[in-house]
C-alpha positions in Angstrom: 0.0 0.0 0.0 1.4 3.6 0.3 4.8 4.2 2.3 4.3 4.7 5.8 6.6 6.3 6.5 6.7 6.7 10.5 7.2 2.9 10.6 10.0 2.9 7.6 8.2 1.4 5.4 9.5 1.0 2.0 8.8 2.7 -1.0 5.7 0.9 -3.1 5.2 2.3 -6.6 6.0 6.0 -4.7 8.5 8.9 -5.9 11.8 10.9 -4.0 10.6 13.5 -1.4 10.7 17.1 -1.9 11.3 19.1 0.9 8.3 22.0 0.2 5.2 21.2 0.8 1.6 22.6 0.4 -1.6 22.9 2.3 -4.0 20.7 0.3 -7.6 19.9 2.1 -10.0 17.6 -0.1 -12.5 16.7 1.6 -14.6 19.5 1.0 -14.2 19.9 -2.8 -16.0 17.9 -5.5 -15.1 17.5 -8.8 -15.3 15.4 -12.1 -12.3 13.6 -13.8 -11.8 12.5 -17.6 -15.1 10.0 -18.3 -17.6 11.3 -15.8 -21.2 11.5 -17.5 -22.9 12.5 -14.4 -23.8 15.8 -13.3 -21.7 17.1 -10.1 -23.5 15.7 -6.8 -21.6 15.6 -3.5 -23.3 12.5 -1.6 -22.9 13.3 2.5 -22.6 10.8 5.3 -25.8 11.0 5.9 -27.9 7.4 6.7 -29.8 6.4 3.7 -33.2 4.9 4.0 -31.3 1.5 5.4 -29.6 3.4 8.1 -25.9 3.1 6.3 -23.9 6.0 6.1 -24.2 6.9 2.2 -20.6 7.2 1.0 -18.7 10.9 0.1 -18.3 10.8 -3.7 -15.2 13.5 -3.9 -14.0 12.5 -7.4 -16.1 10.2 -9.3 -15.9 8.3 -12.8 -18.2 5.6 -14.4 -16.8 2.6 -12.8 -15.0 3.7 -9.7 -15.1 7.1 -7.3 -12.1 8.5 -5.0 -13.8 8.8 -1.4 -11.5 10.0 1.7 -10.3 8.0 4.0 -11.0 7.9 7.7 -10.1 5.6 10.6 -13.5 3.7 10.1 -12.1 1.9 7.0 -8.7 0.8 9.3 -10.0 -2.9 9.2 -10.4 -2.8 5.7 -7.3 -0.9 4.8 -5.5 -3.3 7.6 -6.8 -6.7 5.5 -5.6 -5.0 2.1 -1.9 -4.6 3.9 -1.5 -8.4 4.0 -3.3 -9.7 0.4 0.2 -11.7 -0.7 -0.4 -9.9 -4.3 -0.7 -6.8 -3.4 2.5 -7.1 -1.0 4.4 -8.0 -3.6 3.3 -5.8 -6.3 3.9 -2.6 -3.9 7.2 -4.2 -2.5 5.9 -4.5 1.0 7.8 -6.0 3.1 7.2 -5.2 7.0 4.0 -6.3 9.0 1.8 -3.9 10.9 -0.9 -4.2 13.4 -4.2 -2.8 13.0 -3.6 0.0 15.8 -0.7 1.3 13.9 -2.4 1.8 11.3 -5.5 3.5 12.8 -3.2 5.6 13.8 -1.9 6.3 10.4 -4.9 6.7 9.0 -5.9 9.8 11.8 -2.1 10.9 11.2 -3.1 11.4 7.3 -5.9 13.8 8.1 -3.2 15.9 9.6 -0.4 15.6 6.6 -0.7 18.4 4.6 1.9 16.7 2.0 -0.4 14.5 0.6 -3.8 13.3 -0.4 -5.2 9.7 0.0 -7.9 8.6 -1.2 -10.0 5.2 -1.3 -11.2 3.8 -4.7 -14.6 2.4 -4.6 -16.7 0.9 -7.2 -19.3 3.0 -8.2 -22.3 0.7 -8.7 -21.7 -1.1 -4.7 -19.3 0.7 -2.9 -17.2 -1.4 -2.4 -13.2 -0.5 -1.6 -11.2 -1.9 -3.8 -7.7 -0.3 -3.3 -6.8 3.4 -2.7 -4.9 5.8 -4.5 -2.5 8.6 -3.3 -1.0 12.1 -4.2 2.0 12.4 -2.2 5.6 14.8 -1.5 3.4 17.5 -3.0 6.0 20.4 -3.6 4.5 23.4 -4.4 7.4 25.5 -4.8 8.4 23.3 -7.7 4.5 22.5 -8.8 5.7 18.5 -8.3 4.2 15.3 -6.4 3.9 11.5 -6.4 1.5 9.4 -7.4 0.5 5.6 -6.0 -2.2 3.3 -6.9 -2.9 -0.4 -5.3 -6.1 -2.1 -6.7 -6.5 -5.1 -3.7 -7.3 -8.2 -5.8 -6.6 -9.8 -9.3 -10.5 -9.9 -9.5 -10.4 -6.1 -9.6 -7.6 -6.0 -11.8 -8.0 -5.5 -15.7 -11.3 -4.0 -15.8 -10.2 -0.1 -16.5 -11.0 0.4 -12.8 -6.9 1.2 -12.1 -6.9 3.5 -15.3 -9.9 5.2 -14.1 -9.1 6.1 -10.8 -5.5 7.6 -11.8 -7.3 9.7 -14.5 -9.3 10.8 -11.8 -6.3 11.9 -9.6 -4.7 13.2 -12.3 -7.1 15.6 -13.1 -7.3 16.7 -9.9 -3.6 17.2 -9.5 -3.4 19.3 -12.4 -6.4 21.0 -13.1 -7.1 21.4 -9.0 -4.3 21.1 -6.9 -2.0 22.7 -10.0 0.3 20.6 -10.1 3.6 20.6 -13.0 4.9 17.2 -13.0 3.5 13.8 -11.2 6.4 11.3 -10.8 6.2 7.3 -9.7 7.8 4.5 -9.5 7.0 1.2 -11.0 9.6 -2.5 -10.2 9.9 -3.9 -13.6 8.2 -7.1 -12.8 4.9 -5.5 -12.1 4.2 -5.6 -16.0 0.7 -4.8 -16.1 0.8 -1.5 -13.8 3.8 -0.6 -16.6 1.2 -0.4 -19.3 -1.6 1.0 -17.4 1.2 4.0 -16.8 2.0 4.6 -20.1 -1.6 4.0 -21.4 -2.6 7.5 -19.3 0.2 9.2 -20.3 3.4 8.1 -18.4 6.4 8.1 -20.1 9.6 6.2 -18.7 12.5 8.8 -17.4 15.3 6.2 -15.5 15.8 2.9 -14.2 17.1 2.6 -10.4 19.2 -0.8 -10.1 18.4 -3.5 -7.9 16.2 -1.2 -5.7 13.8 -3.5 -4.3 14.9 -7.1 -2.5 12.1 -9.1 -2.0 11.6 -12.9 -2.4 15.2 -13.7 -2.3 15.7 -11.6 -5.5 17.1 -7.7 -6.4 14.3 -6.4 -8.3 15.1 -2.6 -10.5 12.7 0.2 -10.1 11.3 1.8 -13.0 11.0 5.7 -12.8 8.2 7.4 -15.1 6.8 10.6 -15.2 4.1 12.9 -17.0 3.6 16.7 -17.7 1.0 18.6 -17.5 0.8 19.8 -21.2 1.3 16.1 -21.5 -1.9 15.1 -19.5 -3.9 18.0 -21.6 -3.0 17.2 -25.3 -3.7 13.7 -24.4 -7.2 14.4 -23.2 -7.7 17.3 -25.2 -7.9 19.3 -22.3 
């Protein structure tokens, strides 16, 4: 999942850290990314008729919407952190418990570096992974970008292309961003062409950067622009 970094845990499809940062608050902003055919609605936590809270949609597409999270998802966020997968394509490698990361969740609404959001599928609700600006430097107009989708059953249905349109819309047409780095390891082959399919174009290759498995694995470093992002979309 994304690096947490209090506990040292190591990078996972993440980017270098910038020392500026910028004051970025989502939560209370609603807007549409590339593929939305709906007009804008901002959905509260208020109980529907069943009594369930109805879920914030903050960025929305057709088949998935980017919802915040909060330290009610920590079990579900918790479970994601140990999916053998999902560890491996992020390059996870430490264990934590579920207090830790309740508290990292109610750390995040604090960090003013970086945005995470939860990717849920639009038609149930259902979490399926989360998705993450992060280092935002706003002297430099430059962040990070990380995306785990939890399950090979969710994987290969456009829901991982979606949701990083969506964020990286928002990054450049909200948040103003310049450039939006992230790392990739070179086995992960499928995340490699997801990356360049939005617009991601390789810059550098860091050597042996990962070890997991008993095996040096590289680390593939892409980027995209934000003229780059607009010709592409027609933006």
């Amino acid at each position: 999942m994304e690096v947490l970094k209090a506990m040292n845990e190591p990078v996972n499809e993440s980017v270098s850290e910038p020392v500026n940062r910028v004051v970025i608050n989502p939560v209370n902003e609603h807007v549409k990314g590339p593929g939305s055919t709906e007009p804008d609605r901002q959905k509260s936590d208020c109980p529907n008729k069943a009594g369930a809270p109805v879920p914030v949609r903050f960025l929305e597409g057709e088949k998935v919407y980017l919802r915040p999270i909060d330290t009610g998802d920590t079990e579900t966020y918790f479970q994601q952190l140990f999916q053998p997968q999902t560890r491996k394509l992020t390059g996870t490698q430490k264990h934590f418990t579920r207090s830790q990361i309740e508290r990292y969740i109610e750390g995040k609404a604090q960090d003013t570096s970086s945005i995470l959001l939860l990717i849920a599928l639009t038609e149930t609700d259902e979490v399926i992974g989360d998705i993450a600006l992060q280092d935002i430097d706003s002297y430099n107009r430059s962040a990070g970008i990380r995306i785990s989708i939890d399950s090979s059953r969710n994987q290969g249905k456009g829901c991982g292309t979606e949701a990083l349109n969506l964020m990286l819309d928002y990054g450049f047409g909200i948040v103003n961003l310049h450039r939006i780095e992230l790392n990739v390891f070179a086995y992960n082959e499928r995340a490699l062409h997801v990356y360049e399919k939005v617009g991601f174009k390789k810059e550098g290759v860091q050597k042996e950067a990962l070890y997991y498995n008993h095996k040096y694995h590289d680390s593939i470093l892409m980027a995209i622009l934000e003229h780059e992002y607009r010709e592409l979309h027609g933006l």
